[in-house]
C-alpha positions as CSV (number, residue, x, y, z in Angstrom):
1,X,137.1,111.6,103.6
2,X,135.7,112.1,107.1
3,X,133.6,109.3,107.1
4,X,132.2,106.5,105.6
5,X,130.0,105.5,102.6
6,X,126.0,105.4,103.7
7,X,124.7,101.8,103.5
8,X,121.8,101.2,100.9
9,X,118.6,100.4,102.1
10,X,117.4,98.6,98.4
11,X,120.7,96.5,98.0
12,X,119.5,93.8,97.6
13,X,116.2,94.6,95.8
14,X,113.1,93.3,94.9
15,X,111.9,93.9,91.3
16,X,109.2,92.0,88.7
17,X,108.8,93.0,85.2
18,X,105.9,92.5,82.8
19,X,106.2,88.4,82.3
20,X,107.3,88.1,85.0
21,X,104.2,90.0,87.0
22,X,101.6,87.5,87.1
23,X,104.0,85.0,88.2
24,X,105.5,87.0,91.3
25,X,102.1,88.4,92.4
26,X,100.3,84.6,92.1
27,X,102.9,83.5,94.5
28,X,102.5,86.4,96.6
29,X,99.0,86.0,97.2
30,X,99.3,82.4,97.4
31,X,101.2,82.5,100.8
32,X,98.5,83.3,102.7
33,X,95.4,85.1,102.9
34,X,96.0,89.1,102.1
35,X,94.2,92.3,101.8
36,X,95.6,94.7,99.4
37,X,95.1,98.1,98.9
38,X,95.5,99.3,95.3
39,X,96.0,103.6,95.0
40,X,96.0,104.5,91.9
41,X,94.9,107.7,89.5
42,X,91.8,109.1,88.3
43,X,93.2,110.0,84.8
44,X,93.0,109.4,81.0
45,X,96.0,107.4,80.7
46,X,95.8,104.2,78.4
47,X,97.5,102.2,81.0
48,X,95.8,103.1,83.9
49,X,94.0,100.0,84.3
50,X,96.5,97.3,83.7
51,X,97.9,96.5,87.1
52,X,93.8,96.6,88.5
53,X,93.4,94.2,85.9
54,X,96.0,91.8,86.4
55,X,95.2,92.1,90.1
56,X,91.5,90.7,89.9
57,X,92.5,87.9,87.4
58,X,94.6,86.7,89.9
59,X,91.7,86.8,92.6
60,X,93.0,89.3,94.9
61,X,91.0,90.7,97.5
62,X,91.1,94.5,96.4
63,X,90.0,98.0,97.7
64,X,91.0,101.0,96.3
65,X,91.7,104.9,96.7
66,X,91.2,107.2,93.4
67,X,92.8,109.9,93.0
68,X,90.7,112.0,91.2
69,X,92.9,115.1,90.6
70,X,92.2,118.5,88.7
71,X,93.8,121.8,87.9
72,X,90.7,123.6,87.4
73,X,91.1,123.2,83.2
74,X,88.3,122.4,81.6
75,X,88.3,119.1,80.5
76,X,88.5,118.2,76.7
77,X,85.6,116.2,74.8
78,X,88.4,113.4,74.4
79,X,90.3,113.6,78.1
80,X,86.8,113.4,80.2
81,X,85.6,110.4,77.5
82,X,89.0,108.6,78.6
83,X,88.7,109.5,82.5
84,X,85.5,108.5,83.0
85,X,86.5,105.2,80.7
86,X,89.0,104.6,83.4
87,X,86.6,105.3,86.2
88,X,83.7,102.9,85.2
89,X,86.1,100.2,84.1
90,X,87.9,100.2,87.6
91,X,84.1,99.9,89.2
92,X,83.4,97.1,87.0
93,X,86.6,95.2,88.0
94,X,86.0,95.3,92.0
95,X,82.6,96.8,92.5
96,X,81.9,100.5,93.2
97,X,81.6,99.7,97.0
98,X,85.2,98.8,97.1
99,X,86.4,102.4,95.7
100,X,87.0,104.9,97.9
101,X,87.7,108.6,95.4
102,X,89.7,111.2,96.7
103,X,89.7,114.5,95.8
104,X,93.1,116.7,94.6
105,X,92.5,119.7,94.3
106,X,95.7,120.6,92.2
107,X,95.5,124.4,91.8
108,X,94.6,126.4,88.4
109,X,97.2,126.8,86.4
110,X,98.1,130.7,87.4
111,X,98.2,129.9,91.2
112,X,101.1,129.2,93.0
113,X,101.9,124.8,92.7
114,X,99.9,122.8,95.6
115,X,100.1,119.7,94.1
116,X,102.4,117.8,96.8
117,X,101.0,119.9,99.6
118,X,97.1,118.5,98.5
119,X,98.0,115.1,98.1
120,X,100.1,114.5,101.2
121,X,97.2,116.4,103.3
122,X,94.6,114.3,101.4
123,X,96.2,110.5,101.7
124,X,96.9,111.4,105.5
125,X,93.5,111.7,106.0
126,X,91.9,109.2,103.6
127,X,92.6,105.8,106.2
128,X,94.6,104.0,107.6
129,X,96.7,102.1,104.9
130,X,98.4,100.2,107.8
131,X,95.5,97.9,108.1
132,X,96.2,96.1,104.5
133,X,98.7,93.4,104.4
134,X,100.0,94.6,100.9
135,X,99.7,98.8,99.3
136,X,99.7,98.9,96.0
137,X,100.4,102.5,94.4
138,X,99.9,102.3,90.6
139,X,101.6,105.6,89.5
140,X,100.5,104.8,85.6
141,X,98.0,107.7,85.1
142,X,99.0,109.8,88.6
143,X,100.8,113.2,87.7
144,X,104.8,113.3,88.8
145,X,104.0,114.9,91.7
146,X,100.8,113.4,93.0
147,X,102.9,110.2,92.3
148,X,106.2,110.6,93.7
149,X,104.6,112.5,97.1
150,X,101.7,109.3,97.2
151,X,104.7,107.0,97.3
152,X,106.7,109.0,99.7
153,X,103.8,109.7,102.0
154,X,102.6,106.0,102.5
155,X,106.3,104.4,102.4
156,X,107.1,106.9,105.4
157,X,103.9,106.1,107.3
158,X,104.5,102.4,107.0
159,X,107.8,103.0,108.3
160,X,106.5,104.2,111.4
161,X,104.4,101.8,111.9
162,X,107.2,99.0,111.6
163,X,109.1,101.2,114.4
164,X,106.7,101.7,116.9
165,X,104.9,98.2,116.5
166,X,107.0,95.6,114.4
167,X,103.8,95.1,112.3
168,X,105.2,95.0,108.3
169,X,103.0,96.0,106.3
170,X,104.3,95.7,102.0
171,X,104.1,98.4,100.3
172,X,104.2,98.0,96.0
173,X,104.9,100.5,93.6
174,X,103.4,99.7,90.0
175,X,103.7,101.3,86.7
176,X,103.1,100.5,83.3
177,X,106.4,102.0,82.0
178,X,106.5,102.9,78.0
179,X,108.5,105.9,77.2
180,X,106.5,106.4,73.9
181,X,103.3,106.8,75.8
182,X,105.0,109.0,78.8
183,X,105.6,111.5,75.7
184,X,102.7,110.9,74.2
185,X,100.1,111.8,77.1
186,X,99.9,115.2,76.5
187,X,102.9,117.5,77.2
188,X,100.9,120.7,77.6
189,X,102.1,123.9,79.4
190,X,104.3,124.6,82.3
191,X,103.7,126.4,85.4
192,X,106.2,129.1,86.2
193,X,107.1,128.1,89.8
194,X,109.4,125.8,90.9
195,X,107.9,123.3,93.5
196,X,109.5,120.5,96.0
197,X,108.0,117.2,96.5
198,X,106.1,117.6,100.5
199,X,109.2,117.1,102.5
200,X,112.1,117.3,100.4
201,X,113.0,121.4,100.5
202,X,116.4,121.1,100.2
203,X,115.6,123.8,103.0
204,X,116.5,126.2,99.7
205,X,115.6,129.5,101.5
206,X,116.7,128.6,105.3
207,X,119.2,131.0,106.7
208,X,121.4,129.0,108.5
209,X,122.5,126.9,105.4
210,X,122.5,129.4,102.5
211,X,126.0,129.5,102.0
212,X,126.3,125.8,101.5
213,X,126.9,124.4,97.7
214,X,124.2,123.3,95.8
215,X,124.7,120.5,93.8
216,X,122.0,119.8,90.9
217,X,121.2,116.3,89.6
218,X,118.5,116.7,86.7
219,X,117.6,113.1,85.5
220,X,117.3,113.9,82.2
221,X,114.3,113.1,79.5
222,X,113.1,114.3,76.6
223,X,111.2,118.3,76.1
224,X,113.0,119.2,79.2
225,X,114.3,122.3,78.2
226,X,111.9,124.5,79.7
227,X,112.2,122.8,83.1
228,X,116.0,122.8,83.4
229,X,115.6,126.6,82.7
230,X,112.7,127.3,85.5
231,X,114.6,124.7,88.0
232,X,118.2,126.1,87.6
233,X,117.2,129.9,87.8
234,X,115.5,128.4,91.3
235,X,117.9,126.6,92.8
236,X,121.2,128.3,91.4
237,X,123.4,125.3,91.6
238,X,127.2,125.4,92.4
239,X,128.2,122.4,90.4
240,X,125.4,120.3,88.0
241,X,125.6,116.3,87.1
242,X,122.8,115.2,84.4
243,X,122.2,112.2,84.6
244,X,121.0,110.4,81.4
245,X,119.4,107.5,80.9
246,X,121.8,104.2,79.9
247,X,121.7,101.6,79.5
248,X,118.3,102.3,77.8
249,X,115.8,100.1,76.1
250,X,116.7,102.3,73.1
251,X,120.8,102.4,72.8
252,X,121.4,106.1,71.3
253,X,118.1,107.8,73.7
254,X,121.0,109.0,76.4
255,X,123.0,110.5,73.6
256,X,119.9,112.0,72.0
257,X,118.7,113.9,75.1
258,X,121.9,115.2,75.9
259,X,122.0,116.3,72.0
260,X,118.7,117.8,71.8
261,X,119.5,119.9,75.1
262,X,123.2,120.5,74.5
263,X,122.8,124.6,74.1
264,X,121.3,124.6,77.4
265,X,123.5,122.6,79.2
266,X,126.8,123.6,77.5
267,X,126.7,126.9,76.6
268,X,124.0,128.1,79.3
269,X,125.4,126.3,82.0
270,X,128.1,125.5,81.2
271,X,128.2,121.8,82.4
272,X,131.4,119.8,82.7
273,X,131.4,116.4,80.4
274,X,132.7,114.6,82.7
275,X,129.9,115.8,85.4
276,X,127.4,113.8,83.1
277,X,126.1,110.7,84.9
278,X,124.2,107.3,83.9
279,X,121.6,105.6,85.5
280,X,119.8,102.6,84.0
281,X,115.9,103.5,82.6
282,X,114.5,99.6,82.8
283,X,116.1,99.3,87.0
284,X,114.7,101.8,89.0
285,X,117.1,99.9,91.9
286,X,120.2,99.8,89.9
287,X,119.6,103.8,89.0
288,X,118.2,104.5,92.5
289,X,121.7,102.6,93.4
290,X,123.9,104.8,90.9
291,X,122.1,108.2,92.1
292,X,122.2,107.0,95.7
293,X,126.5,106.9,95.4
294,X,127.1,109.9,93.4
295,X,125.4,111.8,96.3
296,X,126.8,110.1,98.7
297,X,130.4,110.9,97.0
298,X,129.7,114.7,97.5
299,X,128.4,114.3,100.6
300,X,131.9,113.0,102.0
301,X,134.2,115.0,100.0
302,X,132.0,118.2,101.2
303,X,131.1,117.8,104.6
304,X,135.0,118.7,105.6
305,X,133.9,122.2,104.3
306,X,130.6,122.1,106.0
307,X,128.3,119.8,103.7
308,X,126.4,120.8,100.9
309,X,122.6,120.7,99.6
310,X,121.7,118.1,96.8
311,X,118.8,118.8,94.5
312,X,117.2,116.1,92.5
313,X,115.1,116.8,89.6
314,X,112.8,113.7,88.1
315,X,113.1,115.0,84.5
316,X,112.5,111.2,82.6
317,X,110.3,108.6,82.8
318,X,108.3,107.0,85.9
319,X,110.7,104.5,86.7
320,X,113.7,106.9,87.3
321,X,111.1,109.7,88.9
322,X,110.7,106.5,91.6
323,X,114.7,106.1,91.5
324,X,115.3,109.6,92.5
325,X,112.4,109.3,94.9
326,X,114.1,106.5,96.5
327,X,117.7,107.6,96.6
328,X,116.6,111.2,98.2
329,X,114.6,109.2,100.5
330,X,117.4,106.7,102.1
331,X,119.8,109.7,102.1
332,X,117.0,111.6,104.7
333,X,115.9,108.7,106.3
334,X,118.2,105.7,105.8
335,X,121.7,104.7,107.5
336,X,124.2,107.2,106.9
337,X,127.0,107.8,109.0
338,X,128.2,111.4,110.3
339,X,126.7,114.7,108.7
340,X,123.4,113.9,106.3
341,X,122.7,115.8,103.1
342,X,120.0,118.4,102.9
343,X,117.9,117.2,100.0
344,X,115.2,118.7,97.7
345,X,113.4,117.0,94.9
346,X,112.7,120.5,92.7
347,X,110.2,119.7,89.7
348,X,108.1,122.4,87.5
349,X,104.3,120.9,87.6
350,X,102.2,120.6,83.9
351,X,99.9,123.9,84.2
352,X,97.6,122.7,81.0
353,X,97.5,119.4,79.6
354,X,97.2,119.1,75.4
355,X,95.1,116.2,74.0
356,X,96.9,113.1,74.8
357,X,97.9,111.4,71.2
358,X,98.1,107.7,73.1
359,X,96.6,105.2,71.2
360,X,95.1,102.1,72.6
361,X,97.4,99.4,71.5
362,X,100.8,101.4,72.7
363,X,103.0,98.8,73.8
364,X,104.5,98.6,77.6
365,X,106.4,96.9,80.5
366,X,104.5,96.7,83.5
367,X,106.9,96.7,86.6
368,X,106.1,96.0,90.0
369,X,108.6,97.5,92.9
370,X,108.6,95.5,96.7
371,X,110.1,98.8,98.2
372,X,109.3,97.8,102.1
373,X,107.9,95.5,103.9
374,X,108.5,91.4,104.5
375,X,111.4,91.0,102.4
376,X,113.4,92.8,104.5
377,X,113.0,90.7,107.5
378,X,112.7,87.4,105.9
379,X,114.6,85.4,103.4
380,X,114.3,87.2,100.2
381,X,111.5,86.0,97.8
382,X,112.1,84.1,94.8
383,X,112.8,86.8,91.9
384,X,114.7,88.9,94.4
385,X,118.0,90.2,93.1
């Protein structure tokens, strides 16, 4: 190899699940004084109230930026009922004065994907996060790539604030993780473009690299078919490795997506076995971690040939979407010795959402993610792995 394993940025971690929650975030606030900013989505999701909820139990001082996204589809009876639920129940919680809606404009469904574009134009523009002590983004009820770009976008622009003025400023990523209701929120159709999360190309159609490899890491989850199809045709990757969810909260799930999508990646492309990866679905650090090293293992045995492209695909539940997110991230960004991978996050946006069949008393996890901020200059909190 020509040079050295990348350090990991999230090794150690910070991570707090459900029981845990209240706990980590009473002794958070309990510290001293802090203004938090909570960003979260204007949708019909079940769960997209429960970290604003837990939030003002505990007392926190609290504004917050909706996202108030559309596709130009015309809302159903029962998705506008639960929407504007959402909406007037996050008013009641920390008064309307405190709520600050921004408007997504995501595209109808037969134009070309805009989603990441909107959203990274939009949050740039909507105020200065920077002058919070804690950012909350909730990515419960945000769309996969409203969320993942959100996350991006504001973990970036705290970065650069901690560079050019030392100021740390936490940013949180919540979720309310139940793979059930992720399935159950209204698959609808697909689009039939291929889009990349705002800053993550993969520089896919830049001259100078196309003749590097492209290696494709699809992050497997159920109903996927139809994405791998849209994504591989795109990217046309030299070498694949699904990864599949494991250990999993349900011990056959990783061996029941790779069954239910075995024609696809078998006979159509024609995927080595032992190219199939596992990353854990409860950890988003320990499957950022095992992502994070399996690139970094083809970036070192390829860069003596030139390098290569890796292409990330968040195919599975909002935990592992932040994973990949993470992993792609430190790889761009982070410490990493000699020649960098080029890296694109490639995902195929919902054009038309069905009726979601959620029901109110679906059961979650609700995880809370410390992904910058004081406990990386200070003694790690209590909690802290």
């Amino acid at each position: 190899m020509s040079d050295d394993a990348a350090t990991m940025r999230w090794d150690p971690y910070s991570l707090t699940s459900d029981a845990d929650f209240n706990a980590f975030w009473r002794r958070h606030l309990d510290e001293r004084p802090r203004r938090l900013l909570l960003v979260l989505g204007k949708g019909f999701d079940v769960r997209a109230l429960e970290t604003a909820r837990r939030l003002r139990d505990l007392g926190a001082d609290v504004d917050a930026w909706l996202l108030a996204f559309h596709n130009g589809q015309e809302e159903t009876k029962l998705r506008r009922e639960r929407t504007d639920r959402n909406a007037t129940g996050l008013g009641k919680l920390f008064g309307a004065s405190r709520i600050q809606e921004i408007d997504i404009d995501l595209g109808d469904p037969f134009s070309d994907p805009v989603a990441t574009q909107k959203t990274y134009t939009k949050l740039r523009a909507a105020g200065d996060a920077s002058a919070y002590d804690d950012v909350i983004v909730d990515i419960s009820a945000m769309p996969r790539m409203v969320a993942m770009t959100s996350v991006a976008v504001l973990l970036y622009g705290l970065d650069q604030v901690r560079a050019r003025d030392g100021r740390c400023v936490n940013l949180h990523v919540a979720t309310a993780e139940s793979v059930t209701a992720d399935n159950n929120a209204g698959q609808g159709s697909l689009r039939d473009q291929v889009s990349f999360v705002q800053g993550f190309s993969g520089q896919l159609t830049a001259q100078t690299t196309k003749d590097l490899p492209h290696v494709w890491f699809p992050v497997l989850g159920e109903n996927q078919a139809g994405r791998l199809d849209r994504i591989q045709e795109k990217i046309d990757p030299d070498e694949i490795c699904p990864v599949v969810p494991f250990p999993s909260r349900e011990p056959r799930r990783g061996d029941e997506i790779i069954y239910e999508h075995r024609d696809i990646l078998f006979d159509t492309f024609q995927v080595e076995p032992r190219n199939i990866l596992l990353a854990c679905e409860y950890n988003p650090f320990e499957a950022y971690k095992q992502l994070f090293e399996a690139m970094d293992r083809y970036r070192r045995a390829l860069n003596q040939l030139g390098g290569c492209k890796a292409f990330v695909s968040p195919l599975s539940s909002k935990l592992l979407s932040i994973a990949v997110l993470l992993a792609c991230y430190d790889h761009v960004y982070g410490h990493v010795p000699g020649k960098r991978l080029t890296v694109g996050i490639p995902y195929v946006e919902t054009a038309a959402y069905a009726d979601p069949a959620q029901t109110e008393g679906e059961p979650f996890e609700l995880y809370s993610m410390w992904v910058c901020g004081e406990w990386e200059v200070v003694v790690p909190p209590l909690g802290t792995t």
